[in-house]
C-alpha angles and dihedrals in degrees: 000000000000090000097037083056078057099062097041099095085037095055087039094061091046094050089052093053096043084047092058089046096057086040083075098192103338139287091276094056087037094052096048091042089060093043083074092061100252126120126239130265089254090039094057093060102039085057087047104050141054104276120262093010101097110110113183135213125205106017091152101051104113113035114209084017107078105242091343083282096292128098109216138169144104118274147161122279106180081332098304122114120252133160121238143197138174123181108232113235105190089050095077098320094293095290126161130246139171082273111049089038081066091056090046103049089043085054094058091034091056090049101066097040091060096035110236134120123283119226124191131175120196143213119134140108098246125240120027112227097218106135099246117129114219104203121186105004142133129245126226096231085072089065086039098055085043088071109062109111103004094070137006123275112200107178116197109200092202098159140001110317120182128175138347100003088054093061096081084072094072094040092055130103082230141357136185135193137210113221094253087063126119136187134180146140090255127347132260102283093048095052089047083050103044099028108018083235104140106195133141124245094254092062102041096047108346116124091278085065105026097053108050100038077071094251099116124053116199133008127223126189096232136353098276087057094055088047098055089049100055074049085056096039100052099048094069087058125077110229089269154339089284092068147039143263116275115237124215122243116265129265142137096304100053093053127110119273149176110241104202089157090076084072089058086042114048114039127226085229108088090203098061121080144228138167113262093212081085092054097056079040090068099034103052135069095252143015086234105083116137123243120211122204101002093164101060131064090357091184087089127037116209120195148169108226141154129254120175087347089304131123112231132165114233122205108194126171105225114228083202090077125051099334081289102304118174110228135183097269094051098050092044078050100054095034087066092034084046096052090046094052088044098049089048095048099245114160109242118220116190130215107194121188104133132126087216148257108359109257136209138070091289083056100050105041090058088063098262099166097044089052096047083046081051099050082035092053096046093049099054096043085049105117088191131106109286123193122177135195122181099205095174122345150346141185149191110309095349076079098049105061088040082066095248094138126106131261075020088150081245109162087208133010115196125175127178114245097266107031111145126214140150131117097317137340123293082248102056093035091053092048097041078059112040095232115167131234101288094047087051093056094047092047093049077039088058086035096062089041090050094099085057107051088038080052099055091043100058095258101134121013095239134353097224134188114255088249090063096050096104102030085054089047098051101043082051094042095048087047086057106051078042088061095043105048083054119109104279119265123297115252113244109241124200121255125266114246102214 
């Protein structure tokens, strides 16, 4: 008893430090802070994580600034560690300082030397001016940018973020933004001082900018939203890039089953349209899979699903938009969603029905080409799992980056009985060569019988019937995690001369 008497002003003066650090900036900022309907730094991660599994690191860096104006520490997420950071808005805006750059290199640091996902939200106004000169040290961004690809990096813009500490954003695997974010290079006063330019957060970072400069990922309407979805998000990863990703016990929906719906959805006509959503509605376990990015490069819909139990990232052109064309903006979309699934080991499932890349001088001069190399490039480099259907058509390069290419390292090909694909399509090849009406019958004649002579010829593994189409893809799919959780390949050994 003697000993513990000892401790008591000692603990004391520890518990009022830790108490001024949870305190942030003070009831008045906090309070005002909520009354605009946000929630608090604190807050933030007490909505994303398990509850009462947040342990945090450097409370008392700072001193008089609570926390040195960013929240870190490891935590549960569905019972599964993660580290986790929020930049604090009501301690000196969320700015960063020698001292809060430390935290936040250490968290990333610590990420990916334990091996579990980093999660940061956001909502500062980048370096504090404060004077103080930080010599040689490291910024955070170094642990950041070590990440990628060894765990995952999910980014929440909750508030107005300028500058250096926005620039984790980019660098991330996803990130999402509420409706009261804002990003930006630097914020509104520092653009009218150093450009003359006067313009208001919303409209030189806010959703209407972030989102479809491609950016941000994905919108939520508030902060708890966003929260649920890096929830969402990060259930369909494993922890990191040395493991793989975690299937869901079995029930009802994971079971195999016929999908006769796809005949009422997808019509035998190429040039009618559907929305390509109700076909990964049907496939999948679940209605429930997750897209990511659905407001950029729409001509393509990229998504994290289930199939068997199993998570799986699905790459589908979208009729909807453009027949299916594949634009600049789609393929720079896939080729990021493609080398994320790749580095955490998803499966990828391609949905191809597209005419092509998307020709003319708009096109190209948005790059059209470089972006299509680039999607071309991520998906056959990609060592994951890779399965392929041709519902309806596919042409020239458009094929290409939907992996419909041969000795493609694809674990199953399908295509329906009809699907057309060459070089381009009968019509624009007729046209490109003046042939008359006859010619251009033969050529739509060889057109229709294309998924034939591709099939006798090893093309695809199987045409197979649209009712058939889950039910292909998970007995591959399943063929294929079999293969993969079996003892590595054995080493050839030269032979023994007697």
């Amino acid at each position: 008893m003697t000993n513990a008497r000892g401790w008591k002003e000692t603990l004391e003066d520890l518990d009022g430090r830790r108490e001024r650090s949870a305190a942030m900036g003070g009831s008045e900022r906090v309070a005002k802070h909520r009354a605009k309907g946000k929630l608090t730094a604190r807050e933030r991660i007490t909505h994303l994580v398990d509850p009462g599994s947040f342990q945090e690191f450097g409370m008392l860096v700072g001193g008089e600034v609570a926390a040195d104006a960013v929240v870190t520490g490891s935590a549960l997420i569905d019972g599964a560690p993660v580290m986790v950071g929020a930049e604090d808005f009501t301690s000196v805006a969320g700015t960063i300082a020698p001292g809060s750059n430390a935290k936040r290199y250490r968290l990333a640091e610590l990420a990916v030397r334990n091996k579990v996902p980093l999660v940061m939200l956001l909502e500062g106004a980048g370096f504090r001016p404060t004077g103080a000169h930080y010599g040689r040290t490291p910024t955070d961004l170094l642990a950041q940018a070590r990440c990628s690809g060894r765990v995952p990096m999910v980014t929440g813009v909750l508030g107005a973020s300028a500058g250096h500490g926005a620039l984790i954003a980019p660098v991330s695997d996803f990130a999402i933004m509420s409706r009261q974010g804002a990003i930006f290079t630097a914020g509104p006063p520092v653009v009218r001082e150093s450009t003359g330019e006067d313009i208001g957060k919303e409209d030189l970072g806010g959703p209407g900018v972030a989102v479809p400069s491609g950016l941000i990922h994905n919108l939520a309407d508030n902060d708890e939203d966003a929260l649920d979805d890096i929830r969402r998000y990060l259930s369909y990863f494993p922890s990191s890039a040395w493991s793989y990703p975690p299937a869901l016990l079995s029930d009802d929906s994971t079971e195999p089953r016929p999908t006769p719906e796809l005949l009422d959805i997808i019509s035998r006509d190429n040039r009618s349209t559907y929305d390509i959503r109700a076909v990964l509605d049907a496939v999948f376990d679940t209605p429930d899979w997750f897209e990511v990015q659905p407001g950029y490069g729409t001509a393509m819909v990229c998504a994290l699903a289930h199939l068997g139990g199993h998570p799986v990232a699905v790459v589908a052109n979208q009729p909807e938009v453009l027949a299916g064309s594949i634009d600049t903006a789609a393929a720079e979309k896939a080729a990021h969603f493609i080398s994320v699934a790749d580095s955490f080991h998803l499966p990828l499932v391609f949905l191809a029905d597209n005419p092509g890349m998307l020709p003319g001088g708009e096109s190209e001069r948005e790059g059209v080409l470089r972006a299509g190399a680039r999607m071309f490039v991520a998906q056959t480099t990609a060592t994951t799992l890779k399965l392929h259907v041709t519902l309806r058509k596919a042409y020239g390069f458009g094929s290409m980056v939907m992996s419909l290419i041969g000795f493609d390292d694809q674990t199953a090909a399908f295509a329906y009985p009809g699907a057309t694909m060459g070089a381009m399509s009968a019509a624009a090849l007729g046209l490109a060569s003046g042939a008359d009406e006859d010619i251009a019958a033969q050529l739509r004649e060889m057109e229709l019988l294309a998924s034939y002579h591709s099939a006798e010829h090893m093309g695809f593994d199987e045409l197979i019937r649209p009712e058939e189409t889950r039910d292909a893809l998970l007995i591959a799919l399943r063929r294929g995690i079999f293969a993969r959780q079996q003892v590595p390949e054995p080493v050839t050994r030269c032979a023994i001369v007697p």
